[in-house]
N, C-alpha and C positions, 0 to 999 in steps of 0.2 A: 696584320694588327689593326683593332679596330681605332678609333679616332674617339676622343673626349666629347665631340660633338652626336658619331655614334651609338656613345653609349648612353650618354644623356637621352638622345628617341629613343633608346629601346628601354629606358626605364620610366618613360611616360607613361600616361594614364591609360592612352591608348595604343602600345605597345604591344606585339602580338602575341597569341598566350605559349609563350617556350618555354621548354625546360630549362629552369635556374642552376646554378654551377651547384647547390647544394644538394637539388633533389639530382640532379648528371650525377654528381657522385655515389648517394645514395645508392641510385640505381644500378650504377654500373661499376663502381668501386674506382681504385684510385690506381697510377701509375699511367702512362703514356698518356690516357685520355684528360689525366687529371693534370702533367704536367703541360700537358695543351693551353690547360683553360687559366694555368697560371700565367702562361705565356702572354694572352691576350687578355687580361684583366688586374685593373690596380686594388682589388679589394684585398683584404687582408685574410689568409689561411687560420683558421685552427684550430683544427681538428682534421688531419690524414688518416683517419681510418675507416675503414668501409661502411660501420653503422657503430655507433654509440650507445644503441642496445642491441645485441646479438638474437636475431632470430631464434624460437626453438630448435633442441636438437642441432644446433651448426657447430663443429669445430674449427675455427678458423685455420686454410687453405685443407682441410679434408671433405673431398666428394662427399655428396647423399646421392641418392640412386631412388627414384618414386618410380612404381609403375603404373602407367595411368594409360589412358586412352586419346587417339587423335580425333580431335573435330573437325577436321579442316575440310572433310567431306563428309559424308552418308555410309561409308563402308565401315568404320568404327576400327580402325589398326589399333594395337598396342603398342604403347611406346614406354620407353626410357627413358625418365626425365634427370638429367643429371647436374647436381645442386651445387653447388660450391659458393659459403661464405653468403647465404642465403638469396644465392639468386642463382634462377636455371640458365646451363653453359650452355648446354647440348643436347639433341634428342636422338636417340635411336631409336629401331623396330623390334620390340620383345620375341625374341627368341621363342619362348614358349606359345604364345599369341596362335590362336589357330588362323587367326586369319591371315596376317602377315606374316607370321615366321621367322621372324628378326627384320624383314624388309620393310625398308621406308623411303617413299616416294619423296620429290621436289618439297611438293608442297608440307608434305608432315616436317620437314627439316629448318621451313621458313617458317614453322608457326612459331619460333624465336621473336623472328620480326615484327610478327603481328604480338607479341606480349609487349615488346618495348618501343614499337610504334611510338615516336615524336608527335606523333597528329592522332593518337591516341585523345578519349574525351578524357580532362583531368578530373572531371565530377559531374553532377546534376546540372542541368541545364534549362531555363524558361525562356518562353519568347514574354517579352516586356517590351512597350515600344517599336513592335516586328523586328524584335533583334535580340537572337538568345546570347540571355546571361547570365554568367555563372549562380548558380544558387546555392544553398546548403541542403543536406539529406531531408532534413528535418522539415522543409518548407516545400521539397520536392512531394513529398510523400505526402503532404498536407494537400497540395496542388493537385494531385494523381485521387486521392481518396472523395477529394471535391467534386470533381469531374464522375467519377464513378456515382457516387450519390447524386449528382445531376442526372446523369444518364438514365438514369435507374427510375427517378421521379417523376420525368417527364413522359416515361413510354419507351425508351429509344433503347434498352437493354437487348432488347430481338433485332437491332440494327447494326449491333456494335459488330466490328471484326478484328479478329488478333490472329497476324501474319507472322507465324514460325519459320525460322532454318528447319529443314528438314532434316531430323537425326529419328535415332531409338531409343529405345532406354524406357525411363521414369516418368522423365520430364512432362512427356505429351498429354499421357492419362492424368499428369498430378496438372499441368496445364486445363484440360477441357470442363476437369473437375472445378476448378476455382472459376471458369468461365460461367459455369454452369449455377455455381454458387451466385452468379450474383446476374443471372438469367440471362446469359448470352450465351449465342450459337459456338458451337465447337470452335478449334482455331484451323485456319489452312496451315495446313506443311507443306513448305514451298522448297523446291531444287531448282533452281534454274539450269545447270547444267545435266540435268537426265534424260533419258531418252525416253520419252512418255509414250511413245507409240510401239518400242520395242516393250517396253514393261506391261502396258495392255495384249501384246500377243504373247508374251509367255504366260501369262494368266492366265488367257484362254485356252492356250494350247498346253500348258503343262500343270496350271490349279499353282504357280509361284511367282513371285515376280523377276527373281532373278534366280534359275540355276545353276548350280556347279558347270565349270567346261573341263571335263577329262581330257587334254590334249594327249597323254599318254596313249590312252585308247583309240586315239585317233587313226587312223592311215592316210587322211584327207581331212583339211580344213578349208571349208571354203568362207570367206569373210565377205560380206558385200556390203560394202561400208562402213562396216563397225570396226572402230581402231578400237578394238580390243588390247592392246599393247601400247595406252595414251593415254585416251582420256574417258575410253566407253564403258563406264560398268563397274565393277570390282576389276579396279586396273590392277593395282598390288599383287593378288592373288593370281589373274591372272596372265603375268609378266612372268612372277612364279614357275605357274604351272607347263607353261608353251616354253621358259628355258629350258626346265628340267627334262620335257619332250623332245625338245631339241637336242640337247645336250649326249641322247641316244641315238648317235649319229643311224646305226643301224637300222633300227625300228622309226626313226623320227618321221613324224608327219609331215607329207608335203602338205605350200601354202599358198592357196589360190587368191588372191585380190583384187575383188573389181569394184572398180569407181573409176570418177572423174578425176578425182586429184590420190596422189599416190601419198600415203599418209606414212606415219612411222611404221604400221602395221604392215602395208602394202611394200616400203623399201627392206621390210624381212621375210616378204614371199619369196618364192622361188618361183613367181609370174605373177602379171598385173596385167588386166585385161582391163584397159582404159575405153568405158562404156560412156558415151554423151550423158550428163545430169539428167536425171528421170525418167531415163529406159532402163532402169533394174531389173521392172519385172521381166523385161524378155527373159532376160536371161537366168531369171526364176524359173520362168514359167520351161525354156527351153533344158533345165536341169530334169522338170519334172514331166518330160516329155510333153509338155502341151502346147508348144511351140517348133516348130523347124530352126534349125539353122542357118537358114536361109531369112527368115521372116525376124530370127532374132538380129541376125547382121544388118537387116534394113533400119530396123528400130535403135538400133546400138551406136552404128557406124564401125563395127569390130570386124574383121575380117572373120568370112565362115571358115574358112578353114582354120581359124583358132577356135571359133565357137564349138565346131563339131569335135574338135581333137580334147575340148574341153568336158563336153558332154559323155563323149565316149569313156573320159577317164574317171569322172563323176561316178559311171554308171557302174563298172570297175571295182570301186575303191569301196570297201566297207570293215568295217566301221566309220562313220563320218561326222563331221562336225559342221552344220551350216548356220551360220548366223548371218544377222542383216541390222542395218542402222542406216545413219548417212542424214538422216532428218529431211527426207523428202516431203512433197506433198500428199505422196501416195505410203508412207511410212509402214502407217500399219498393215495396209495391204501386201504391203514388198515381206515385213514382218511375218506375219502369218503366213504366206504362202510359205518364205523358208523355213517355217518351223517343221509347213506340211513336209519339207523333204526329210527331215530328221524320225519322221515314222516309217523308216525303213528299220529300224533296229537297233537304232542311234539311242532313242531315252532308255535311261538307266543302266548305256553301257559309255557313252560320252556326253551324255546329256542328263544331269541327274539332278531332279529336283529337290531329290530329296535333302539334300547336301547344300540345299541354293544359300543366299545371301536375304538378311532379314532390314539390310538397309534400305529396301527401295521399297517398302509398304506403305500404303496410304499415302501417297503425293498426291496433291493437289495440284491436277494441272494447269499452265498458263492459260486455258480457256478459262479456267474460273476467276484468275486475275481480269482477265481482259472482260469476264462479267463485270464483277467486280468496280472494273473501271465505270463503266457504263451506270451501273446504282449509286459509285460516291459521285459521277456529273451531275445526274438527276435528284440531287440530295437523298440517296436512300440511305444514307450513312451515317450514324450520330455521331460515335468518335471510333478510329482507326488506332492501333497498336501493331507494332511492327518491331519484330526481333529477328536479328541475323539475318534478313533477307535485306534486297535493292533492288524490288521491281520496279522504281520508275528509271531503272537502269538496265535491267537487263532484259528486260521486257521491248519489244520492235518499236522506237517512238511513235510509230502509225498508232500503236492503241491508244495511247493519249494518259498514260496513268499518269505520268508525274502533274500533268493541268487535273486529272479529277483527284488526285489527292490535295490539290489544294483549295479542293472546293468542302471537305469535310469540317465541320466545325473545330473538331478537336483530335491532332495526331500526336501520339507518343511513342517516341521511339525508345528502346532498347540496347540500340547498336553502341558495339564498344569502341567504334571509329565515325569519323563524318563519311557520309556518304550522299547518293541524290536524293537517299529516301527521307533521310535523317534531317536533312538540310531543309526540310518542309518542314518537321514535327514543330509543335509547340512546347513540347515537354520532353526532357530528354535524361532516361533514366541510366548510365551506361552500366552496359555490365559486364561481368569480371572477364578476363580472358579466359580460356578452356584449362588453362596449368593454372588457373588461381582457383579455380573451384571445383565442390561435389556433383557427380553425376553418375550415370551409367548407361549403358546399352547394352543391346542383345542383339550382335551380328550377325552371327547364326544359331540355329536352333539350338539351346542346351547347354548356352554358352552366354554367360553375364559379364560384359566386361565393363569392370571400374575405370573409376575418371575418381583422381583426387587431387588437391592445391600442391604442387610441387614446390612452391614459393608463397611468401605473403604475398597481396596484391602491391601491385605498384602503386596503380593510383587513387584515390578515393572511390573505387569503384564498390556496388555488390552486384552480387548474384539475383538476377532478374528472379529466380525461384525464392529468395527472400524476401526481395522485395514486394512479392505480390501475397507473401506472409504475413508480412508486415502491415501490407494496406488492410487485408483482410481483417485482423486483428483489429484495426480500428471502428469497425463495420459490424453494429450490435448484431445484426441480424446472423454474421457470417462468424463473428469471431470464436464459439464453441466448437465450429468446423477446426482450427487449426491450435490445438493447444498443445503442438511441439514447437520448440524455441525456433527453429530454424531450419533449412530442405535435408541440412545431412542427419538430424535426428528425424526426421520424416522417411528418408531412405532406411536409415539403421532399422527402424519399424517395419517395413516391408521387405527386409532381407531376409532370404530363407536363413535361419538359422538364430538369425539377429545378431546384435554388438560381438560377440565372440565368434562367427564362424566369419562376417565381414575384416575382422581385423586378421584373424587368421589368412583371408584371400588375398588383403591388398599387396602384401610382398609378391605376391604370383602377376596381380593386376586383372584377375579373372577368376572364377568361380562356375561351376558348374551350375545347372538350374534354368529356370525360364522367368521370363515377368510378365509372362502369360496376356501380352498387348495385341490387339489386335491387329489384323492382317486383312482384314477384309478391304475390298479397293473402293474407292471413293467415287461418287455418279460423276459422271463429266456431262457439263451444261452442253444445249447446242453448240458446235463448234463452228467458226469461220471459216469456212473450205474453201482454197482457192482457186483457180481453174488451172487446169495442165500448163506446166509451164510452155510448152512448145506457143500456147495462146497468148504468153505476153510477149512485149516488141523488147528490140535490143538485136546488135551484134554478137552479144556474148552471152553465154551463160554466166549467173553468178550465185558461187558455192561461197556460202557462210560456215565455219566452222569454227569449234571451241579452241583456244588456243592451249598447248600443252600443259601450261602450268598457271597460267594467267584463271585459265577456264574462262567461268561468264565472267571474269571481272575483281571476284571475289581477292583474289590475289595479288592485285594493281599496287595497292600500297604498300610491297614487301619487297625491296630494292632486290634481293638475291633474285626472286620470279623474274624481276624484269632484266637482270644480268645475263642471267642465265641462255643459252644462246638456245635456237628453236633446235630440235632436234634432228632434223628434217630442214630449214632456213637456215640453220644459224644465225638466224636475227634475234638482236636486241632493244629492247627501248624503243620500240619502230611499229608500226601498222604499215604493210608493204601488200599491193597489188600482183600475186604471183600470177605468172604468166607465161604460157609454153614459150622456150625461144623463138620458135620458128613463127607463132604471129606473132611475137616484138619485133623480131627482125623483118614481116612482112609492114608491121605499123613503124616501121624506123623509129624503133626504142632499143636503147640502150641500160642499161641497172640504173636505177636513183630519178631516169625521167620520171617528169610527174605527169600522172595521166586525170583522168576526170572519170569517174563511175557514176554513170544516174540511171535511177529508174523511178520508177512511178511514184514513189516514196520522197526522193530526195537525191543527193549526189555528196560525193567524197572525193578529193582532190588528194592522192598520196602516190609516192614514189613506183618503181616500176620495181620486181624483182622478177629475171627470169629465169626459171627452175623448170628440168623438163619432165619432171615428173607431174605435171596436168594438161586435162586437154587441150587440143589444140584452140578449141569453141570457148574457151572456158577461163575465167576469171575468178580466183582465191584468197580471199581476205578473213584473218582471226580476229575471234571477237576478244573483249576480255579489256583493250586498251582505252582509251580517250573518254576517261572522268572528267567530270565537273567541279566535283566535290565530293574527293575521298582520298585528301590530303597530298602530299606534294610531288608523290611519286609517280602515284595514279593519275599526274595529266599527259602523261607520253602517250604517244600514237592515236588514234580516231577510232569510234566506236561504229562498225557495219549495220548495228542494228537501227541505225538513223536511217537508212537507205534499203530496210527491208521492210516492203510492205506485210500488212499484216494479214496472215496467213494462217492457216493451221490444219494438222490432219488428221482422223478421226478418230485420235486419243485426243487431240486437245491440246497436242503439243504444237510448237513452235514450229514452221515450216521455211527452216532455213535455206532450203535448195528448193525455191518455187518459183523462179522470173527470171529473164533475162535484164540485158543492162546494155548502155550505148556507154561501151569505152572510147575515150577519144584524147588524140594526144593533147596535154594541157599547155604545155613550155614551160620552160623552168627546169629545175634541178634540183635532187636532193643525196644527201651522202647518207649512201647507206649504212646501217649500223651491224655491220656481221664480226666476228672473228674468224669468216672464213678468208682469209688472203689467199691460199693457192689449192684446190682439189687435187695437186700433181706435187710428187716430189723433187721434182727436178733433178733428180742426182743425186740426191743427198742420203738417199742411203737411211731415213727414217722409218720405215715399216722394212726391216730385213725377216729371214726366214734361215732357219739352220735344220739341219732334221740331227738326232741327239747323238747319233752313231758317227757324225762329220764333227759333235763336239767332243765325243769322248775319247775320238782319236785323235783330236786339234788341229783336223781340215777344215780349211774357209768356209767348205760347201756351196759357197756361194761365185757368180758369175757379173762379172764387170758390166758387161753389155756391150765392151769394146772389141769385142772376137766379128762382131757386126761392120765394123768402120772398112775393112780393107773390100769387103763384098758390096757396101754402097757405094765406095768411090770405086770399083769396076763397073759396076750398073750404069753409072752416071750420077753419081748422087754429088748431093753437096761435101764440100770438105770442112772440116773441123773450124766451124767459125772462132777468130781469136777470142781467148775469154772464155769460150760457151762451155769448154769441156771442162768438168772442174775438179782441181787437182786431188789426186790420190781416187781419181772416180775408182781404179782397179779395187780398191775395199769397200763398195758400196754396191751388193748386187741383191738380186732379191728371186733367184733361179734356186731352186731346192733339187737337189739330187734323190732322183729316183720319183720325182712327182711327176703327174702326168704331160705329154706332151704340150710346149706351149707354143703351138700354132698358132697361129690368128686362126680366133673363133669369132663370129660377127657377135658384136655385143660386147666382145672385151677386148680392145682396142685400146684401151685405156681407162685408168682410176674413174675416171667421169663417164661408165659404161654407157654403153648408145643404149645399151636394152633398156636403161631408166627411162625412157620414151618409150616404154610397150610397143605394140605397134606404131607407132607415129614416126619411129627411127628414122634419120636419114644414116644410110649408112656409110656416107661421106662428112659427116659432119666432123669428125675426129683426123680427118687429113690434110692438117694444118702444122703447123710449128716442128717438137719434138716427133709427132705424128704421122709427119708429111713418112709414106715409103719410101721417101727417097734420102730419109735424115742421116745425117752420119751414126747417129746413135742408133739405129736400128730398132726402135722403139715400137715399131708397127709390125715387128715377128715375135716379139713378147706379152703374154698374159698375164693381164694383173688379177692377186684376187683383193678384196678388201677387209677378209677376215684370213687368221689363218691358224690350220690345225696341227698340232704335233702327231708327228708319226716317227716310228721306227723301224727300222728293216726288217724286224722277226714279227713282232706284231701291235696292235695300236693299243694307243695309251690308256690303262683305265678312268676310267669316265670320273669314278667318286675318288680316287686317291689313295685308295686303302688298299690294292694289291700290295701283297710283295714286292720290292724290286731290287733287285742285285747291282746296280750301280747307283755308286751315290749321288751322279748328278741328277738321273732321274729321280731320283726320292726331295732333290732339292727343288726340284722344275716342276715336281705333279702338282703341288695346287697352283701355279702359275699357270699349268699347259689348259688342269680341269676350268681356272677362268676360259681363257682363251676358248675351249671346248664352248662352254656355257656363251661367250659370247658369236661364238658363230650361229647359232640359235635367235640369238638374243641380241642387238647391238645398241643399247640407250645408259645415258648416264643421268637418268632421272630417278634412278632407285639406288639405292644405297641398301647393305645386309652387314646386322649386327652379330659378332659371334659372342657366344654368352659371356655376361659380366662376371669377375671375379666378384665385387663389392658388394655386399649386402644390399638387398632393396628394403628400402624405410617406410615408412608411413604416417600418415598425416592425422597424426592423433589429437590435434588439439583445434588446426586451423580451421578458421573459422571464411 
């Protein structure tokens, strides 16, 4: 409860800008949250009802259903926006959607959060005083028209620049046009999380930036560094495509993974060849016979006799699938060379451009910021505009962006949150969130997919696309350019069909057709190259990478991302230094020590976690965590790219794995934040296994583990320590009859498999506790697996669910078993799949 004296500050003058109990309600309606706020407040009630004018089209507590499009990356999903009492509950993946298919990742599911965001901008913003404050529309826009007609008067029109979120659609061409309208250069399209060096080698090698991956077709995928299955690419699609491949136990493609650190992608291979940071190409070049296995082993640190057994199977296996990422320094090179392997026969039967992804065209890559950077130091910049991006953030602080944007006379941001970029501007325009407004893109070829308001806006926001309508409009010169009211009657104009074939699409969320935008790629300025990593100093190597759902950052302020445990970690709310066990254990660290990372750049002070899945050389830290300013969520963990120097490789991109680093023990302590408690189930009989013919005659099928105890205490083993054995263990076993022999196999010893150390195993490391051979519980002549698949004695379970089946418990277990199928392929809880809605989908006929 708060205090009379508390409430008095917060209804000072300068009290901080929250939301009031009235717009709480507003927003979110009434009942637990509202009886909350009655709890801790003496103001008087009244009015309990959701809105006192009913939104169009709402029947109070009856869903609307909008199908609209995700922005939350560059790949353009379809989603389900589902309405109730005029505000959106919930999102799904549109069923129909060719791109996603009903499925929706992490992030598309929290773009919730980022609509009702608390640290959301409530409106227009100026700096007065060097301190932005609030202003009204009308004074914003007067502000913004000023400055333009400055600019414009003086000379400085060919100086100005306006920094885009990278999407598709409308937007960009109706964007360059109004730039252009008032004689400014085109805008950059900026992604900070893409792989610029992998996008310039499929250009060159296949004329697309991103094509289709047939894993069906596959027999062999080899991945070298692309977590294709995370965060690389058209992840959605292709989490997709590699279950459903999977999912064909028979036919399924094996999956080769090399890198340094073993990623979501690399923990669903069925081998990880853990190769030293920045020896890729050997073992490029050793696929493509141009190296020995001998010469690749020296270069790697991988033993030859996996290189060659690798090679050999490579040579073997066709049809093939080789991709490569990992953001080295040598990228594009590592890049293009694995395209070259795929010209054995691989494009057009697993490799298909034709079918690619139209979200990754025309980026502007971080080389051109990090120009960029260097013209606003030197004042070559009149005024600066910035929407949906946060390069003085996600950008390596070696380049120095956030000091030369504050050397520009005049910046205006866009952004519908605070952020580091925002937190400079002088003018601050925000604008609507992606479910409050009109839009569209073109994902793939042939295929337009809508974006429309699923809700009013929340807050006094608009649409940067009116707004710059708006300014226009005021602007003698420019104002015949724009004599439609606003961007969704500007859209309705260039829809194939126009107003009746658009209204007919929006219940689909998609329309067939093109917007005919261009595809050509963008020059990259000279690039900062930086020299082989072996050339810089440090104990360690050290591997930057995107974090799962965080990405560059973009995602900080949306409490579920930072909940949400790593997939691969299991951490939360945390920036954590992973670290093979075996050098923690040689550096006497323990989980939570805090260690010290520097290199040439800078240093980082954060807890220890050790995971054996990276090298033994090697040091892994996600980026995405440790804001400044982008609201209250977004200050958890530390940002890597303070300690990456700046680097880049001959796309221009970011060169996150280019330097070593002197890790050193710090002192201190930190609690780690996982929800992993125990890798082992102790007995407990949590992951059990039945085969259906043990159910459908009402046998246990299953084995205690206690048939063990009389043969360890004849061996000599220990005896049933008091306490340890735990009652009723005889109903908790996890032995499947009729499945294959479970000997100790090296590497499955236990839940926590030695082989997650690739080579690096020790294969004593597991002979300890339950483990020890000598345990009562005999737990070291049992094989675990960590997925598991239905079978039956006559023959195996169909795959889609739709056989025949003569007993009804199998007809009750097929879509259970077909998950379980699906996830032996596949094991991530970052997608979610929607199966089609009964309820009408609506549309957004009036919203403005």
């Amino acid at each position: 409860m708060s205090t009379d004296q508390d409430r008095a500050a917060s209804s000072g003058p300068n009290a901080p800008n929250g939301v009031k109990r009235r717009e709480f309600l507003k927003v979110l309606g009434v009942g637990t949250a509202a009886t909350t706020m009655l709890g801790c407040t003496q103001e008087k009630v009244e009015k309990l009802i959701p809105y006192l004018i009913s939104p169009d089209q709402t029947v109070p507590g009856v869903s609307n259903y909008y199908a609209t499009t995700c922005r939350e990356c560059s790949a353009g999903c379809g989603v389900i926006a589902e309405t109730r009492d005029g505000r959106t509950i919930k999102l799904e993946g549109n069923p129909e959607h060719p791109v996603n298919r009903g499925a929706l990742c992490a992030r598309g599911q929290a773009a919730l959060q980022g609509l009702y965001n608390p640290d959301r901008y409530r409106g227009p913003m100026a700096r007065k005083n060097g301190q932005l404050q609030p202003v009204n529309w009308d004074e914003a826009l007067q502000i913004f028209a000023q400055k333009l007609g400055e600019t414009r008067s003086r000379g400085g029109a060919g100086s100005a620049v306006f920094i885009n979120q990278h999407e598709s659609g409308s937007f960009p061409g109706f964007l360059d046009a109004w730039l252009a309208a008032f004689g400014m250069p085109p805008h950059l399209s900026y992604d900070a999380g893409a792989d610029h060096a992998v996008i310039a080698a499929n250009r060159q090698t296949y004329g697309v930036a991103w094509p289709r991956l047939d894993f069906r077709a596959a027999r062999l995928v080899v991945s070298i560094g692309a977590d294709f299955l995370d965060s690389w690419g058209a992840m959605v699609p292709q989490q997709l495509d590699f279950a459903e491949a999977r999912a064909d136990h028979e036919n399924a493609p094996r999956l080769i993974y090399v890198g340094p650190r073993r990623s979501l992608t690399g923990l669903n291979a069925d081998q990880w060849i853990d190769c030293k940071p920045g020896s890729e190409m050997a073992i490029v070049q050793l696929l493509g016979g141009q190296a020995s296995a001998q010469a690749a082993a020296q270069a790697t640190g991988v033993s030859e006799t996996v290189l060659d057994a690798f090679a050999r199977e490579f040579a073997s296996s066709t049809p093939s699938i080789v991709i490569a990422g990992g953001g080295g320094a040598d990228g594009l090179e590592v890049a293009l060379a694995a395209n070259a392997l795929n010209s054995r026969g691989n494009v057009g039967t697993t490799i298909k451009p034709n079918e690619g992804y139209l979200g990754f065209d025309r980026m502007a890559s971080p080389a051109e910021l990090r120009a960029l950077a260097t013209r606003m130091i030197t004042g070559g910049v009149s005024l600066l505009m910035v929407r949906g991006a946060n390069p003085a953030f996600t950008l390596p602080k070696a380049v120095g962006f956030a000091e030369a944007m504050a050397r520009v006379p005049f910046k205006v941001s866009f952004s519908s949150y605070p952020d580091e970029s925002s937190e400079l501007a002088d003018l601050i325009l925000p604008d609507h969130h992606s479910l409050e407004q009109w839009g569209d893109a073109e994902p793939v070829r042939g295929t337009i997919s809508l974006q429309q308001p699923a809700m009013d806006p929340v807050f006094d926001t608009r649409a940067t696309s009116d707004v710059l309508i708006a300014v226009a409009k005021k602007d003698p010169a420019n104002a015949a350019r724009y004599p439609t009211a606003d961007y969704r009657s500007w859209l309705i104009g260039r829809f194939p069909g126009g107003a009746a074939a658009l209204a007919a699409a929006l219940p689909h969320g998609f329309a067939s057709g093109s917007l005919a935008e261009p595809t050509t790629p963008r020059p990259v300025p000279p690039v900062h190259a930086t020299a082989p990593i072996e050339q810089s100093s440090g104990n360690m190597y050290l591997v930057v990478y995107p974090h799962p759902f965080i990405g560059d950052g973009r995602g900080a302020n949306k409490p579920w991302l930072q909940e949400i445990p790593d997939p691969v970690t299991k951490i939360c709310w945390q920036t954590v230094a992973e670290m093979n066990p075996g050098t923690a254990e040689r550096m006497g660290l323990a989980n939570g020590d805090l260690v010290t990372v520097r290199t040439a750049a800078g240093s980082l002070t954060l807890p220890v976690l050790r995971y054996p899945g990276i090298q033994r050389d090697t040091v892994a830290i996600a980026t995405g965590r440790g804001h400044t300013h982008a609201g209250r969520y977004a200050k958890a963990g530390l940002n890597p790219l303070e300690i990456l120097p700046d680097g880049e490789d001959r796309a221009g991109g970011v060169a996150f794995v280019s330097t070593k680093a002197n890790v050193t023990k710090a002192g201190g302590y930190a609690h780690i934040v996982t929800t992993e408690g125990s890798a082992r189930q102790h007995g407990r009989g949590i992951g059990q296994a039945i085969a259906i013919a043990d159910l459908r005659a009402g046998r246990p099928g299953y084995d205690s583990g206690n048939a063990n105890a009389a043969e360890i205490a004849q061996a000599g083993g220990t005896e049933t320590p008091a306490g340890e054995r735990p009652e009723g263990a005889a109903q908790h076993g996890e032995e499947m009859p009729g499945d294959a022999s479970h000997a100790f196999l090296p590497g499955m010893r236990s839940p926590v498999a030695n082989d997650a150390q690739g080579e690096q195993g020790n294969p004593l490391s597991n002979d300890k506790g339950m483990y020890d051979p000598k345990h009562w519980s005999g737990m070291a002549k049992r094989r675990w697996a960590m997925t598991a698949t239905p079978r039956t004695t006559s023959r195996p379970l169909a795959r889609t669910g739709k056989s025949a089946r003569s007993c009804p418990i199998e007809q009750a277990l097929a879509p259970i078993c077909c998950e379980v199928a699906r996830w032996r392929g596949f094991v991530s809880s970052a997608t979610t799949r929607a199966g089609k809605t009964a309820a009408p989908i609506s549309t957004r006929a009036s919203c403005r």
